[in-house]
C-alpha positions in Angstrom: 1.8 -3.7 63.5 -0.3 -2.9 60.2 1.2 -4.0 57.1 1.1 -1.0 55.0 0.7 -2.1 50.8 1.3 0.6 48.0 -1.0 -1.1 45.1 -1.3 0.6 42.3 -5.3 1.1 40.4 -4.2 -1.2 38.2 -2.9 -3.3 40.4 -6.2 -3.8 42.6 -8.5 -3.7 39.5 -6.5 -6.9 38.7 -4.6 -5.4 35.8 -1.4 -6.3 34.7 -0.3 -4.3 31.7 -1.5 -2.9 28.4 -1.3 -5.7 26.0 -1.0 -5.5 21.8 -4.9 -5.8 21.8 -5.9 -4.2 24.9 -5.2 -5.1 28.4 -3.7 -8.1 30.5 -5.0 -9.1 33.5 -3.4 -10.7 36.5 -5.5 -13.9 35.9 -3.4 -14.4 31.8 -6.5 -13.5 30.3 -6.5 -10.1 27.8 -9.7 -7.8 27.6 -10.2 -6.3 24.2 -12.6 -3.5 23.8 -14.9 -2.7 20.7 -16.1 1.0 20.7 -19.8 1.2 19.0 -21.0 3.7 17.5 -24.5 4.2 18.8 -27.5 4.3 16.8 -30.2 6.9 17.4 -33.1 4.7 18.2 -35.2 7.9 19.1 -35.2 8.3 15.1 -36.2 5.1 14.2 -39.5 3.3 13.9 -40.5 0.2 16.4 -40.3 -1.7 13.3 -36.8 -1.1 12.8 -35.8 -1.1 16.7 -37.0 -4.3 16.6 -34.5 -5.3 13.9 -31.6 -3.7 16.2 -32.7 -5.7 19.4 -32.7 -8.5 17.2 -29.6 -8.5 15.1 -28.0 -7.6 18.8 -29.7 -11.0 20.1 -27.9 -12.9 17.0 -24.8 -11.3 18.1 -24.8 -12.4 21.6 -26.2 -16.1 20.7 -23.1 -16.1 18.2 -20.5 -14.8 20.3 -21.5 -15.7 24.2 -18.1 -14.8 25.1 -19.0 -10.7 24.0 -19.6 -9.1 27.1 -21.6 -5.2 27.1 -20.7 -2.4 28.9 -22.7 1.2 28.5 -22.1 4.2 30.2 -22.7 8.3 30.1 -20.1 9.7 27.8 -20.4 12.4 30.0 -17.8 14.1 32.9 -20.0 14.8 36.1 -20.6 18.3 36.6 -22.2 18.1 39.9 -19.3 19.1 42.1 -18.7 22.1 40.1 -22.1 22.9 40.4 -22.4 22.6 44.1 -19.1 24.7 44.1 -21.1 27.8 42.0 -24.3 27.7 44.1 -21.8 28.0 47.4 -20.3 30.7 45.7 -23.4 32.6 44.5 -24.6 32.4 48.4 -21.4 33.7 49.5 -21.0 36.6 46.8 -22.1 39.8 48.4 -21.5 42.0 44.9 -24.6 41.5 43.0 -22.7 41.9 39.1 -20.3 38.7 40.5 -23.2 36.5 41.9 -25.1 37.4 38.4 -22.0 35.8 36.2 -21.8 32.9 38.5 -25.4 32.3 37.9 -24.7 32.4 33.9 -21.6 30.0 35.0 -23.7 27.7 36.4 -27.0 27.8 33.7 -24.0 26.8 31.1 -23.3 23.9 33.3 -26.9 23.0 33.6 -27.0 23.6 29.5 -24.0 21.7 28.8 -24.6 18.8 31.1 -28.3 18.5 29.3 -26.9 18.3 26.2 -24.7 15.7 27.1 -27.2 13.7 28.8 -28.4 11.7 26.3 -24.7 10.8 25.1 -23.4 7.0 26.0 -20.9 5.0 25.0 -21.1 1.4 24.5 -18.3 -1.4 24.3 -18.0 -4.9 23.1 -15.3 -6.8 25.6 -14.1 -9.6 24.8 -12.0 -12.2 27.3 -9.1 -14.1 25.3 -7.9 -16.9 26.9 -4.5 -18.7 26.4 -4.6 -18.7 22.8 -1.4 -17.7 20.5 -0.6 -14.1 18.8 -1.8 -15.7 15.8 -5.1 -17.6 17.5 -6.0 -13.9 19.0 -5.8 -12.5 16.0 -7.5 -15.0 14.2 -10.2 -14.3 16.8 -10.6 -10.8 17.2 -11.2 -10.3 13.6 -13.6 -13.2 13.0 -15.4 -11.1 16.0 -15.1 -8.1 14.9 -16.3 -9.2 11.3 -19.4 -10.9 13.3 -20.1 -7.6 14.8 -20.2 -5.7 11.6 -22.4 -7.9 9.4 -24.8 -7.8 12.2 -25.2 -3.9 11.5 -23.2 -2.7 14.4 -20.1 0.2 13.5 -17.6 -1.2 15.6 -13.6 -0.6 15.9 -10.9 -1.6 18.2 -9.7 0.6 20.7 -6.8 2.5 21.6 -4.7 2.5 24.9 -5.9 5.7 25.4 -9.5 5.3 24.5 -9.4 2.4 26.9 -7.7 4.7 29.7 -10.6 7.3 29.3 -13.5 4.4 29.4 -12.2 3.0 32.8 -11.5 6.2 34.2 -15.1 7.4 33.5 -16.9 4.0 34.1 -14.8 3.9 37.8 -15.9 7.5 38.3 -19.6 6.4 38.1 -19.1 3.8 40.5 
């Protein structure tokens, strides 16, 4: 006889519950996300990228416990496009299959505008230290993230939420 389990997302994702700072996991440790605002390097000369990649290198030799995630700020529109060019097979009235066509350009028009939008995240692991010690911690981190150049803040429960939700869609 199979065993049947109800886990939760959370549950098999490993985490535990929303902490003060950000999430628990099941292992005792607490993620803690930094949103980034992104910099425009399309704008900027190779001198200046250089400085970025750089100042991001100091960073990551001073805080080797940050760990980097990226991904398109974007919802996937490709199921809802597959959906409209069904449809517009399907459509015998010509003024019906001509709106769905305009439906589906947006799509295209939206979707290319958001192509170029990511969002990045600082994650930090704290492990076993005290209220105070993790506070003491996140804010040296967070201090070492801005005087390195980067526009970073801590997130919310809800910003969190909508990060895993789109980085699990992508996978």
């Amino acid at each position: 006889m199979k065993s049947k389990t109800n886990n939760s997302t959370a549950q098999l994702i490993g985490i535990k519950a929303f902490s003060r700072n950000g999430i628990a996991t099941e292992r005792g440790d607490e993620l803690v996300f930094f949103s980034l605002k992104p910099t425009n390097i399309s704008v900027l000369s190779p001198v200046n990228i250089s400085i970025k990649v750089k100042k991001l290198m100091e960073l990551l030799s001073a805080q080797p416990d940050i760990e980097i995630c990226c991904l398109d700020d974007q919802e996937c529109f490709d199921g809802n496009k597959e959906y409209l060019a069904k449809r517009i097979e399907r459509e015998p009235n010509p003024k019906l299959r001509e709106l769905l066509e305009k439906d589906r350009r947006f799509l295209d028009d939206v979707q290319i505008q958001m192509s170029t939008a990511r969002q990045f995240m600082f994650i930090v692991r704290i492990r076993n230290e005290s209220v105070e010690q993790s506070f003491a911690t996140l804010n040296r981190i967070h201090q070492a993230i801005t005087s390195q150049g980067f526009d970073a803040r801590r997130c919310t429960p809800d910003e969190i939420k909508r990060f895993l939700t789109l980085y699990f869609l992508r996978q």
